[in-house]
C-alpha positions as CSV (number, residue, x, y, z in Angstrom):
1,X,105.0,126.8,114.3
2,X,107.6,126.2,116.7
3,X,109.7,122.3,117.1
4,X,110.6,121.2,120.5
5,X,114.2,121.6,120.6
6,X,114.8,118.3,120.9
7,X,112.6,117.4,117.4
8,X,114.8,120.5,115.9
9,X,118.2,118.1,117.2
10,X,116.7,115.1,115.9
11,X,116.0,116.1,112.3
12,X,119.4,118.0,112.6
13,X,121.1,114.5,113.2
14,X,119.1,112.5,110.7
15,X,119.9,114.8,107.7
16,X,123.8,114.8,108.9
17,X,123.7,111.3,107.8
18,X,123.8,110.6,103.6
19,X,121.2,108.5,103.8
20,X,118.1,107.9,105.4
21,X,115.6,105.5,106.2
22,X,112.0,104.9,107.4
23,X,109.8,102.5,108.7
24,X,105.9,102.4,107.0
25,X,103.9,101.8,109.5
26,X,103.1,104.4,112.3
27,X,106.3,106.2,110.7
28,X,105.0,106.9,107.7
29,X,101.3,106.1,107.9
30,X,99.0,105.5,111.0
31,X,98.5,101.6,111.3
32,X,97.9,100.8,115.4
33,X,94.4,102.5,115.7
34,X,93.6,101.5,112.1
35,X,94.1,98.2,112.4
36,X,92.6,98.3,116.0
37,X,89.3,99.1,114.6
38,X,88.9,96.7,111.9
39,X,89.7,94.0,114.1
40,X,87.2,95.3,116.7
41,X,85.0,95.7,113.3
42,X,85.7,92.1,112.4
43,X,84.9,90.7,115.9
44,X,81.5,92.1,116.2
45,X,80.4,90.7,112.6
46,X,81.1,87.5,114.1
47,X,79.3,88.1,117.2
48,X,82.9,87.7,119.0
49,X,83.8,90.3,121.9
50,X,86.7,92.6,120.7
51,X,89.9,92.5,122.6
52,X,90.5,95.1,125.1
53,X,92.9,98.2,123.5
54,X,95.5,96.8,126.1
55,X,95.2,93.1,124.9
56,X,95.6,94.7,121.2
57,X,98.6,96.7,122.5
58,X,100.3,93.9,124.5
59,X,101.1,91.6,120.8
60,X,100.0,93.9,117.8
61,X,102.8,94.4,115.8
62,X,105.2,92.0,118.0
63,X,103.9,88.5,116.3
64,X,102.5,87.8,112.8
65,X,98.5,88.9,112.6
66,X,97.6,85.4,112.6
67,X,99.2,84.4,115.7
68,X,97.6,88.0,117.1
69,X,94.3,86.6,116.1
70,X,94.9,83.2,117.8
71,X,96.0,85.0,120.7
72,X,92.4,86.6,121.3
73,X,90.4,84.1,119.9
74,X,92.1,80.7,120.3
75,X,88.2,78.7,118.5
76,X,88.5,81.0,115.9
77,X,88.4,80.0,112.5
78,X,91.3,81.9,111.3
79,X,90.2,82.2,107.7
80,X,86.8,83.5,108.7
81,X,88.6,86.2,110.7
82,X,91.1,87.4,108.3
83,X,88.0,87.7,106.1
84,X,85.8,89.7,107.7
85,X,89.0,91.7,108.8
86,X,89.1,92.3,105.0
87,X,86.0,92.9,104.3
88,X,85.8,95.9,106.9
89,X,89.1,97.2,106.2
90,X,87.6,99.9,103.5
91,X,85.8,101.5,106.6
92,X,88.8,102.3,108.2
93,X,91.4,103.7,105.6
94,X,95.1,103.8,107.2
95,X,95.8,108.0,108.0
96,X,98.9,109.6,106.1
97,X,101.2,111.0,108.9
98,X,103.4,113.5,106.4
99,X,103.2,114.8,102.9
100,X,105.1,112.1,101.1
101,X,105.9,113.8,98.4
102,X,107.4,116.6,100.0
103,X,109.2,114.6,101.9
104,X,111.0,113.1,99.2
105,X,111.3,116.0,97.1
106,X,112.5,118.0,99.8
107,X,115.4,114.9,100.7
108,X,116.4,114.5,97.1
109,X,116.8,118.6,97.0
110,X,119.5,117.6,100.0
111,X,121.0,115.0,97.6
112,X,119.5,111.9,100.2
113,X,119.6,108.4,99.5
114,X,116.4,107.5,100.8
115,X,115.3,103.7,102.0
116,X,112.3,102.0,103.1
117,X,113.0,99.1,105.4
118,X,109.5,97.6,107.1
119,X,108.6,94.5,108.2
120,X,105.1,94.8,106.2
121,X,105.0,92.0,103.6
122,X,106.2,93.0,99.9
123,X,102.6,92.7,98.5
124,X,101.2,94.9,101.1
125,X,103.7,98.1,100.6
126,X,102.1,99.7,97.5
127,X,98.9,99.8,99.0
128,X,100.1,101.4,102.1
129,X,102.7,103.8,100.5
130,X,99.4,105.1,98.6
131,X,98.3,106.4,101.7
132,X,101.1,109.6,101.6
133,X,101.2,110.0,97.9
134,X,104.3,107.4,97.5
135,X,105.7,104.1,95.1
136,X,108.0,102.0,95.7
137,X,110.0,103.9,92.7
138,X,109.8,106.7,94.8
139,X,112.5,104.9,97.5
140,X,116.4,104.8,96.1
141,X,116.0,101.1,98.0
142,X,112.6,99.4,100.0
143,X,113.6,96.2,101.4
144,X,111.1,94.3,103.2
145,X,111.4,91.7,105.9
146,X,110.2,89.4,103.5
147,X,113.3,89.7,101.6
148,X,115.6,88.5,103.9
149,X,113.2,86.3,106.1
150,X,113.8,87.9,109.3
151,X,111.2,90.8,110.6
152,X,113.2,93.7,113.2
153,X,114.1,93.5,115.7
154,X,116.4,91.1,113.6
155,X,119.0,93.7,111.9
156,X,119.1,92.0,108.8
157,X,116.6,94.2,106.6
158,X,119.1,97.1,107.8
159,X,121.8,95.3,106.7
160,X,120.6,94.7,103.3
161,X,120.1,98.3,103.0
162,X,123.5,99.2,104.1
163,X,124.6,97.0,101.6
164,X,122.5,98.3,98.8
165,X,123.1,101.9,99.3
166,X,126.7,101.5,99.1
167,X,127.2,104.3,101.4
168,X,129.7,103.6,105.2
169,X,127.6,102.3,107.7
170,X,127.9,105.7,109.3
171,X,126.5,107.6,106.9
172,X,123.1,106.0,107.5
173,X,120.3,107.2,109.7
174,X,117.0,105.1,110.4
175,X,113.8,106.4,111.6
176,X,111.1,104.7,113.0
177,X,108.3,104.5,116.2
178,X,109.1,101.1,118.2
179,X,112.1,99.7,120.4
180,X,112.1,96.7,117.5
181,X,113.4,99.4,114.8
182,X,115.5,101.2,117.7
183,X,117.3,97.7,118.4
184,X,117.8,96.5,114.5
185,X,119.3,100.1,114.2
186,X,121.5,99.1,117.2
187,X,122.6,95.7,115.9
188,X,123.3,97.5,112.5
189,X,125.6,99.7,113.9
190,X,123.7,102.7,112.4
191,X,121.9,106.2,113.9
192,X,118.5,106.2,115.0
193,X,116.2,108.5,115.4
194,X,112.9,107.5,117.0
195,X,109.2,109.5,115.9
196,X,107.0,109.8,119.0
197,X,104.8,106.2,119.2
198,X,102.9,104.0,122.0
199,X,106.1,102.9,123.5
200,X,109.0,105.3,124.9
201,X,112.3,104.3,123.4
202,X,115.0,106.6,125.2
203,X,116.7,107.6,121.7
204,X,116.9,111.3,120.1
205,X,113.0,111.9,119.2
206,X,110.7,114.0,116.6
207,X,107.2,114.2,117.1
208,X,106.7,113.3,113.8
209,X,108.5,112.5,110.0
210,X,106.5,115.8,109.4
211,X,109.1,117.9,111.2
212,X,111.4,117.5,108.3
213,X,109.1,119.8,106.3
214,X,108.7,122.4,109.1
């Protein structure tokens, strides 16, 4: 199978760099159209009307779920629909976007440090990493926005890995699909390299994390 030149550049640049670093979700897993249907799930079990896909698009993954949910349904009882959001979640499992274990495996063969730096909360990672065959023990370092109380675009979870790796801020590359992780990146002071996502970041791009295995 042949990689656009420009994914071939991209995975080139990332694995100049000692260590690397990914988001979770659409990075690692598929989360936008996962979560999209179990909150158009949710609605309909509470006879609500789910949000268009461009009112979904316009603040998923921008503002805390909550404030999402408010967003579209400013009556709602927000327990109710976190709820029912739960309850329908086993219908629509989260999608594994590369072989996590050959990833890693095929990163540690290239002596990698390898990080996980999301804005998911702590207690949701495992769950998620599951998806693609991953722990947290798999990760030299997963920091969480939860762990330094500021979610990207704030550069602080990128800081903390910089710090923890103990490697020059040079040597790190981060990779993930929105202009919130291209601008933490920025801030850090740190490579980037963007996977190809909903919005069009103007950055060196792979079509997907699965490129390194190609």
């Amino acid at each position: 199978m042949n990689i656009p030149s420009s994914t071939n550049a991209s995975v080139a640049l990332a694995l100049s760099c000692d260590a690397i670093g990914f988001d979770l979700d659409d990075t690692l897993i598929a989360t936008f159209a996962t979560a999209y249907a179990r909150v158009c799930s949710a609605a309909r079990s509470l006879q609500l009307s789910p949000p268009s896909i461009q009112q979904f698009e316009d603040i998923y993954g921008r503002v805390s779920f909550p404030e999402c949910v408010l967003e579209w349904y400013s009556n709602v009882d927000l327990e109710t629909f976190e709820r029912a959001y739960r309850e329908h979640s086993p219908r629509h499992p989260y999608r594994a976007l590369v072989d996590g274990k050959a990833l890693l495996e095929m990163l540690r063969a290239r002596r990698k440090s390898v990080g996980l730096i999301t804005n998911t909360p702590r207690e949701k990672i495992p769950a998620k990493l599951a998806v693609v065959g991953l722990t947290t023990e798999s990760f030299d370092h997963v920091i969480s926005a939860d762990d330094v109380g500021a979610p990207k675009p704030d550069p602080a979870v990128l800081h903390a890995w910089i710090n923890a790796s103990g490697r020059d801020r040079s040597a790190h590359c981060y990779i993930g699909d929105s202009p919130a992780d291209q601008a933490a990146a920025a801030a850090a002071g740190i490579k980037f390299v963007a996977v190809q996502a909903r919005d069009r970041i103007e950055a060196p791009t792979m079509t997907s994390v699965a490129a390194f295995l190609e």
